[in-house]
N, C-alpha and C positions, 0 to 999 in steps of 0.2 A: 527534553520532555518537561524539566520540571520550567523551564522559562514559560514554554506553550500555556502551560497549568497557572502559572503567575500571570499571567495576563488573561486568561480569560477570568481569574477570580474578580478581576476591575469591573466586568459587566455589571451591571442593573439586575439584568436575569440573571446572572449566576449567584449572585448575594442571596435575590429570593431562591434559588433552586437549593442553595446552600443551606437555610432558613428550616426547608421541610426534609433536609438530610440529617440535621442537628435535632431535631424534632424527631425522628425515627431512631436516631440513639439515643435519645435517651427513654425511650420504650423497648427498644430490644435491644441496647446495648451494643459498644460501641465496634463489635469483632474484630478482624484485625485487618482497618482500611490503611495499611500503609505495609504491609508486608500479604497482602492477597488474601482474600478471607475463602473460605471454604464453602463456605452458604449453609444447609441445614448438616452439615457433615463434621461429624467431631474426627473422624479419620476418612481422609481420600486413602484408597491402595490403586492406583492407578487408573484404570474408567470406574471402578467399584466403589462403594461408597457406605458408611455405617453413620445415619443418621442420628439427631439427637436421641428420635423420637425410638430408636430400635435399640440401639445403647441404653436409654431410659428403660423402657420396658425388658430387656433383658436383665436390665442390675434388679430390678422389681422383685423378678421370677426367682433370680439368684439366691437375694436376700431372702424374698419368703420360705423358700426350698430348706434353707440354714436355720432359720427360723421353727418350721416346722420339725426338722428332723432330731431340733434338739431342745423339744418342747421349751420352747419359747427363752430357752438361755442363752439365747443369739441376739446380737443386736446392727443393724444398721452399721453403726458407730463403728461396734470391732469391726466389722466386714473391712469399714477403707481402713483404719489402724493395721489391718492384717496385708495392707495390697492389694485386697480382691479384687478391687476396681480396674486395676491398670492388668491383672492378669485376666481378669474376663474382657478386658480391649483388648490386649497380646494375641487371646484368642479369635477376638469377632476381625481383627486386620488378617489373620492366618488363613480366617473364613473367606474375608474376600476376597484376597490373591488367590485360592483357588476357584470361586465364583468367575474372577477376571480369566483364568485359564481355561473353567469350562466352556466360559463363552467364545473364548477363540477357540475352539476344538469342535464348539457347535454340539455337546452334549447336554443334552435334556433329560427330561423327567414326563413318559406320559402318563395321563389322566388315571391308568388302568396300572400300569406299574405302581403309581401313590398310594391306588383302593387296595393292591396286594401286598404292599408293605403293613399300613395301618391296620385293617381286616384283623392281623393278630394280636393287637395290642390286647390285655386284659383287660384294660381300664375301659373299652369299646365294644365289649362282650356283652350281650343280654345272661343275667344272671342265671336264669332258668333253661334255655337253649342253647348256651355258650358258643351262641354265632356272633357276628355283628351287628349293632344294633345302631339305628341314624339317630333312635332317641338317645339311648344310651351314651351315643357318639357326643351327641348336644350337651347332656348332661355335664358328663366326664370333664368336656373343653370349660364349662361354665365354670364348673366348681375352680379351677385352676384358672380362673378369670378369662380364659384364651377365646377368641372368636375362630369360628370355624377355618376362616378365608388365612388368616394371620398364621394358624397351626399349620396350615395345608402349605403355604409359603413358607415356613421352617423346614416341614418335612420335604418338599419337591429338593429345596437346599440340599438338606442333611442326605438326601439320597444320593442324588449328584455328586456331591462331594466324595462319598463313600464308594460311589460307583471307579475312582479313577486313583481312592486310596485304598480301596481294597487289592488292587492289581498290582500295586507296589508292594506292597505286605506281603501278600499269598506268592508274593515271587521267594520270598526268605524260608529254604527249607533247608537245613544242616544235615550236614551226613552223622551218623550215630559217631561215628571218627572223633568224630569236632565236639560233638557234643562231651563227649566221656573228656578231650583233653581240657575243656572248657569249663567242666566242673572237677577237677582233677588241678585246673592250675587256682582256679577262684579258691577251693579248701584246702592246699596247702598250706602247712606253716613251717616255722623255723624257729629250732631253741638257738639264742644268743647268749655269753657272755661279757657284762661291760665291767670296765673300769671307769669310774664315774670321777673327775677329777677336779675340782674347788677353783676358784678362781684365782684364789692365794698358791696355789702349786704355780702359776708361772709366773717365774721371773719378773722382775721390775727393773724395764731400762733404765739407763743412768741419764740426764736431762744432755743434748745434743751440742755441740761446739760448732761454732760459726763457719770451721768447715764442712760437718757433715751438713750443715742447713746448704750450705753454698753447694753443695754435691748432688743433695737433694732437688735443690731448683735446677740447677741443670740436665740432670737424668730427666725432669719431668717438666719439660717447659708447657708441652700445651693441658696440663693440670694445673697448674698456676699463671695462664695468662690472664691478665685482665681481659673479657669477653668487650666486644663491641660497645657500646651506647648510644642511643640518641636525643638529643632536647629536643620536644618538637612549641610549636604553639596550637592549642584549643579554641574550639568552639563547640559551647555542648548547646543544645536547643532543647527545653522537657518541656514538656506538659503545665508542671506543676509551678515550675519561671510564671506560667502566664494567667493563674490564678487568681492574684490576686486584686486585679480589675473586673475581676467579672463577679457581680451582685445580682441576681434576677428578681424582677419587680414580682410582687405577690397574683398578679394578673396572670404574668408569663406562668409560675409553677401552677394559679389553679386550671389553667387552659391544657395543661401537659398532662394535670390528674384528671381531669375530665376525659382526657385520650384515651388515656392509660387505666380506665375506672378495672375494668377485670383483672387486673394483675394481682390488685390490693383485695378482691373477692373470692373467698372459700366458700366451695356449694357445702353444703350439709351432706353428709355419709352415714350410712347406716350399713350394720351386721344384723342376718340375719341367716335363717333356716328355711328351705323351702324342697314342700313334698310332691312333686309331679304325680296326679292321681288323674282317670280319663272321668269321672263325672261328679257332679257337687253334693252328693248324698255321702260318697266317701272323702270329699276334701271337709265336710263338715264334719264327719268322727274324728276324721285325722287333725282336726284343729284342734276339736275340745281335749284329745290325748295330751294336744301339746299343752295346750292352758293347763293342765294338770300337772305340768313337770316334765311328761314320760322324753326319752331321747327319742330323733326322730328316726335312727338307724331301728330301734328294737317296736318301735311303732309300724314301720314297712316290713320287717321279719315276722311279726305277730301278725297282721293282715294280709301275708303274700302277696305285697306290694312290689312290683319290676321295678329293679331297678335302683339307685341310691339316693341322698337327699343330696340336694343342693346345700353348699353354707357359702355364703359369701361375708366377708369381711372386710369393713370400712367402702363397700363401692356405695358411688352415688347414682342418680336416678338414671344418668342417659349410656352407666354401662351397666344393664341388669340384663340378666338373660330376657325377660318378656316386659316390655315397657309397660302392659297392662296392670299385669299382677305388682308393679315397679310402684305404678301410682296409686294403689292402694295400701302399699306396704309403707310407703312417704307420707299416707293419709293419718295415720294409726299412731297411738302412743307408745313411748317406750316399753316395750314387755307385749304389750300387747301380741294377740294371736288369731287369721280369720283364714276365709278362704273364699279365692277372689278365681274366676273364668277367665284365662290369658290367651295368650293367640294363636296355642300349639293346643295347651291340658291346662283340665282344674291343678288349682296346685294349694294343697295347706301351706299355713308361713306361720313364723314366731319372731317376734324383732329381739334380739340378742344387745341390741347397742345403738346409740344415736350418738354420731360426732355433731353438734350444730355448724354451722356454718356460719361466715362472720366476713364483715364488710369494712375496713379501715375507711379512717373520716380523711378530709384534707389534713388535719390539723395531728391523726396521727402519723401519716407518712412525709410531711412537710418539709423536712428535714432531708429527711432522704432522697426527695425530687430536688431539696437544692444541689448535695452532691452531685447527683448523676446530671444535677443539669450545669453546675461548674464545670462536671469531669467531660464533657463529651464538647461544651464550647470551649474548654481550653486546647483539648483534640483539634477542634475546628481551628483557634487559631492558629496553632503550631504548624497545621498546614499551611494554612496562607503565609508563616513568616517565616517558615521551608521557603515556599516557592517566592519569597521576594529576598530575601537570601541569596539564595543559589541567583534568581535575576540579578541580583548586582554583579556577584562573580563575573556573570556572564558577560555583564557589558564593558570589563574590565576591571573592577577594583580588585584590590587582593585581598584574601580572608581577614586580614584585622580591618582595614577597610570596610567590606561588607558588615562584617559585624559591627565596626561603629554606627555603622548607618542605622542597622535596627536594633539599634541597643544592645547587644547580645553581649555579654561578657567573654573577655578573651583571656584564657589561664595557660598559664606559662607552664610546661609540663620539664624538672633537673633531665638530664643525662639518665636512663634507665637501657640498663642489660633484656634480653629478652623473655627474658624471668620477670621481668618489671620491678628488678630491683635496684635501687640510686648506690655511688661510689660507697657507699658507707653498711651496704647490703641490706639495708632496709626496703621493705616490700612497699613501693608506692599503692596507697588504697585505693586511688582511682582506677588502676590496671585491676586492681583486685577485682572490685565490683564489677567493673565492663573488660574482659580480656580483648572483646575485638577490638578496642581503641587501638591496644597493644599489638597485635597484630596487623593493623592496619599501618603502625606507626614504621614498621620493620617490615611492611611491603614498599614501600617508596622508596624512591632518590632523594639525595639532598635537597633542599631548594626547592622541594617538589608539593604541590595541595594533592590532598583525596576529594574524590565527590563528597556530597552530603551522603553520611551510611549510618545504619540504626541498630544497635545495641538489642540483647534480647528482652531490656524490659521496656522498650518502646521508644528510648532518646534517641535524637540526633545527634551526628556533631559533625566534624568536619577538623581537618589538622595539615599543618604544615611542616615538616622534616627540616628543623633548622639548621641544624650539625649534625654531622657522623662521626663518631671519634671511635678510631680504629681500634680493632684488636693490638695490645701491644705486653713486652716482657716487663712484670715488675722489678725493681730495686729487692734484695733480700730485704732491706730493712722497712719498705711497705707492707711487709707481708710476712713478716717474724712469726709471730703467733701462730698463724696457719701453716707455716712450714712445720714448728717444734711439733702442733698436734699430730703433725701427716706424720710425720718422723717417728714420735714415740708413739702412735699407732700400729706403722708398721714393724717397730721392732717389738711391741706388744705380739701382733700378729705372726713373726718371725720365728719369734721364741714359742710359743702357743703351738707352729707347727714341729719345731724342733722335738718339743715334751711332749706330742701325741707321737710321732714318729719314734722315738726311742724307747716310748710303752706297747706300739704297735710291734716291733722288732724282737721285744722282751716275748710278746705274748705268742706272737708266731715261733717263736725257737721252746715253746713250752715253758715257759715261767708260767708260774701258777700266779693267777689273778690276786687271789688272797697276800699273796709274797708282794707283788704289786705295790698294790692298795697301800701297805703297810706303812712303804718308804712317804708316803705323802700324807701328814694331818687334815685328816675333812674329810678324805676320799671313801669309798664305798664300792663294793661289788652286787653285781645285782645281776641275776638271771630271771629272760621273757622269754615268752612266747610269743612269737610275732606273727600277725595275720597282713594280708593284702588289704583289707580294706576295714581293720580298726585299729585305732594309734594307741600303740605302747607309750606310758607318757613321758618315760624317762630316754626313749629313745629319740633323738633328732626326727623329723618325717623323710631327710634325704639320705640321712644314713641306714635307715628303715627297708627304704627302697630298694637299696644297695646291698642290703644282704639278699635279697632275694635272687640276685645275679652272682653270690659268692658260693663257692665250692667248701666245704666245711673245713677249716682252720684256718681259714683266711679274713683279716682285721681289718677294718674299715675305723674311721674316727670323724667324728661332729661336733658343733658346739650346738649345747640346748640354748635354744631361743630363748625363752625366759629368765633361767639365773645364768646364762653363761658360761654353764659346766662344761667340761672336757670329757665327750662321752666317746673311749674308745672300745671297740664291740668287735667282740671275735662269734662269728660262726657254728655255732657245736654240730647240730645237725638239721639234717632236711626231714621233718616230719611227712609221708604222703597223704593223700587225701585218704578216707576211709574206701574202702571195694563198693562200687555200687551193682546190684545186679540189673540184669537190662531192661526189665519189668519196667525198674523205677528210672534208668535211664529214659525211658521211649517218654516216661512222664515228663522227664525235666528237659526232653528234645523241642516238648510243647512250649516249653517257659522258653528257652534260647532260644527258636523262632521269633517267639512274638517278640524280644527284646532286640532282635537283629530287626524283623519289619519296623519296629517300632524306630528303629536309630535310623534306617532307610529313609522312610517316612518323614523323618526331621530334616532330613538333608532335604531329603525332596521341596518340602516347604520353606527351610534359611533359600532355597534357590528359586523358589518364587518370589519370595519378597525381596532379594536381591534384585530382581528383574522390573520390579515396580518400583515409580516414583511414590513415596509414603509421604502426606503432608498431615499435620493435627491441630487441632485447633483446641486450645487447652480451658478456656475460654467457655464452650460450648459442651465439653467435658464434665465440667463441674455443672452448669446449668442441666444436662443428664443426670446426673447426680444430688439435682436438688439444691447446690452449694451456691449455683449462679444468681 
């Protein structure tokens, strides 16, 4: 394929087709034409799809929500600092593997089921009749910036969805049994006593003799083999190699900015207040209330006005609830306040805020059209010297051959283990940076090329397995150092278990802990109480665990993770949980239900998304996000 590709790039007509493909990235940028682009979708879940533009306005709703709830100590910023971003996509892919499942099962959402759901919502209630109301309905959606069509598509979803998780759920009901042993094992605890023992209580091996090294390497040969290797030779192919021939005339970038004039264009925004009233005798009280200060909430309260204010914040003209009342509120100075006949109802307004709106010149983004206009023809080259590349392979030359032919530099990669570490255990940093190189290198035969294959930050390259040098036994004396640490580790380790084992033995036969302690300088006695699910700090977490399976006088031993103490723990007794009567059991049958639906409910969904091919386009991610 990639030959096919290298010969039609020779055409006439593919240069200029090439021409207006180059010209298209660098206006919306360059996705990812060499590993399958996704098109407007920052996550495919299988036929399903979560567009920029849905991802966009969901992080929107997200943020303001956090915003609002915690009066404005929220920001943007912390939200992705926090992760929010990548777990509100965790959840919109979860949403659409089950989308992809409804739709092969053929379950829908009608028109009359949607009007029965929503009906109850409060926020869609007439304040005075507390039915449903189409204005109110209007209202409610605007203020939360949502259009009618866009919420009613959330909700048909959220319905859906709910309709074939709800069935998993309500299937999770525990017998009272389970429940009582289930809060009976959760608040159990257990008093422990440790012997807590210094690092200095054990033993200091004596430095090992050329026999015990030599004893050592033989008990343990495939721990001390030298692993595999192989040198191979390189060809990387980037991007950024082919840079620096490419200069664009001042013609070329103003032709690109003239394409591209709205990207560098902010409309103008305004915040403001608006009072839906049915005629202009009361939108004119309701104005001059506002020019006086009053809020618009106790302005509608005082006049038994139906219904709430509008407040919209930062929208611009062509997403206002009534485009009418839109262009007279765009007509008007900041602060200012009137009342304009829209295409529904009169409606008072008060302008809260003006963001202006602003137009970048050539000469401020100038710069910027150069990069993106380097960064997308150096893209363009990289392909055409792929596919003349790979063409020479093709017609027989061998990888350093090819690459003399198009210049490409050929780098000699020492002997690396699969670790991608050289004889001397040094981590080669080219494996660092790119692991598949390394993986590719240690898929081959001797003697053997790879295709052309591409790295995850967008390079080529291509290699040749020049040697294989075998797993084989060292010499003791290549490998001195490493045996003495293995050695005096394990006899560290040895004795370590010796000295827990004969505190262990003391304390089970009733030696008193304090008698103990004594015989060792540093040490200490410590009595806890141990729960299942908060950590004692002085107890190890696996020795922890372990008492929970011991029968009371029986001694377990760990080492703490942090200073390396020798914590050996006897058993005293099994606290039980407190009596609960069954009042409060039937309560907390409710809670163990929904955490059993809820674990069901998770399998359910890990095995949806297991069933789906999931691709992302990270790229497009960030442009949802504003970052792009």
């Amino acid at each position: 394929m990639l030959e096919a590709m290298r010969n039609s790039l020779r055409s006439p007509i593919a240069k200029v087709f090439l021409l207006l493909i180059v010209l298209s990235f660098i206006v919306w940028g360059t996705g990812d034409i060499f590993r399958g682009g996704t098109g407007d979708a920052v996550v495919l879940v299988g036929p399903e799809k979560v567009t920029v533009e849905e991802f966009g306005t969901a992080w929107r709703q997200e943020v303001n929500y956090r915003i609002r709830t915690s009066d404005g100590k929220f920001s943007e910023a912390e939200a992705k600092a926090q992760g929010l971003d990548e777990q509100l996509l965790q959840r919109m892919i979860s949403e659409a593997a089950l989308d992809a499942k409804l739709s092969e099962l053929g379950v829908s959402v009608s028109k009359r089921m949607l009007y029965n759901n929503i009906k109850d919502y409060e926020a869609f209630k007439d304040p005075l009749t507390g039915d449903f109301s189409d204005e109110q309905y209007v209202q409610a959606l605007a203020q939360s910036q949502l259009t009618p069509k866009l919420f009613e598509d959330q909700a048909k979803s959220g319905i859906a969805r709910e309709q074939i998780l709800a069935v998993i759920r309500e299937g999770a009901i525990t017998p009272l049994a389970y429940t009582r042993n289930s809060i009976n094992f959760q608040q159990e605890t257990r008093q422990v006593e440790s012997v807590i023992l210094p690092t200095s209580a054990i033993p200091v091996p004596p430095q090992p003799t050329d026999e015990q090294l030599a004893e050592m390497l033989a008990e343990n040969p495939r721990q001390f083999a030298i692993p595999e290797r192989r040198a191979a030779t390189l060809v990387m192919i980037t991007a950024k190699d082919l840079t620096l021939d490419i200069n664009p005339s001042d013609e070329e970038l103003r032709a690109i900015f003239e394409f591209s004039k709205n990207k560098y264009t902010k409309v103008e925004t305004r915040s403001w207040v608006q009072v839906p009233v049915d005629d202009q005798i009361t939108a004119d009280a309701v104005a001059r209330r506002l020019q006086a200060g009053e809020a618009a909430a106790d302005i509608m309260t005082d006049m038994k006005l139906a219904g709430t204010p509008i407040e919209l914040t930062d929208a611009d003209i062509k997403n206002s609830p009534d485009d009418q009342i839109a262009e007279a509120i765009f007509a008007a100075a900041d602060g200012a306040t009137g009342a304009t006949e829209g295409r529904f109802k009169w409606a008072a307004w008060k302008i809260n805020g003006i963001t202006p709106g602003s137009e970048k010149t050539y000469e401020d983004v100038v710069e910027e059209l150069r990069d993106d206009f380097i960064r997308s023809e150096s893209q363009n080259k990289l392909f055409e010297v792929m596919g003349d590349f790979e063409g020479a392979r093709s017609d027989g030359l061998t990888l350093d051959e090819a690459a003399e032919a198009q210049s490409l530099v050929v780098i000699s990669l020492p002997p690396v283990d699969r670790r991608g570490t050289d004889e001397n255990l040094n981590v080669v940093k080219l494996f660092e940076d790119a692991p598949e190189i390394l993986a590719t290198l240690f898929d081959l035969d001797e003697l053997v090329e790879s295709d052309i294959e591409e790295t995850e930050k967008g390079d080529f390259y291509a290699l040749t397995v020049d040697e294989i040098i075998p797993t084989r036994q060292p010499e003791m004396e290549e490998i001195k150092d490493a045996l003495r640490s293995a050695w005096t580790l394990q006899q560290s380790s040895n004795a370590m278990r010796e000295l827990a084992s004969a505190v262990k033995k003391q304390m089970e036969s009733g030696v008193p802990a304090a008698e103990i302690s004594a015989k060792y300088p540093g040490s200490r006695v410590e009595i806890a109480i141990l729960s299942r699910y908060e950590q004692e700090p002085s107890i190890p977490p696996g020795l922890a665990r372990e008492m929970f399976s011991y029968a009371p006088g029986k001694v377990g031993f760990g080492v703490a993770g942090a200073s390396n103490e020798l914590v050996i723990s006897k058993l005293l007794s099994i606290i039980q949980a407190p009596v609960i009567d069954d009042a409060t059991l039937m309560l907390l049958r409710g809670r163990v239900d929904q955490e059993i639906g809820q674990d069901i409910e998770q399998q359910f969904i890990n095995g949806l998304l297991s069933s789906y091919t999931i691709r992302r386009d990270e790229k497009l991610k960030a442009l949802a996000l504003g970052d792009g």
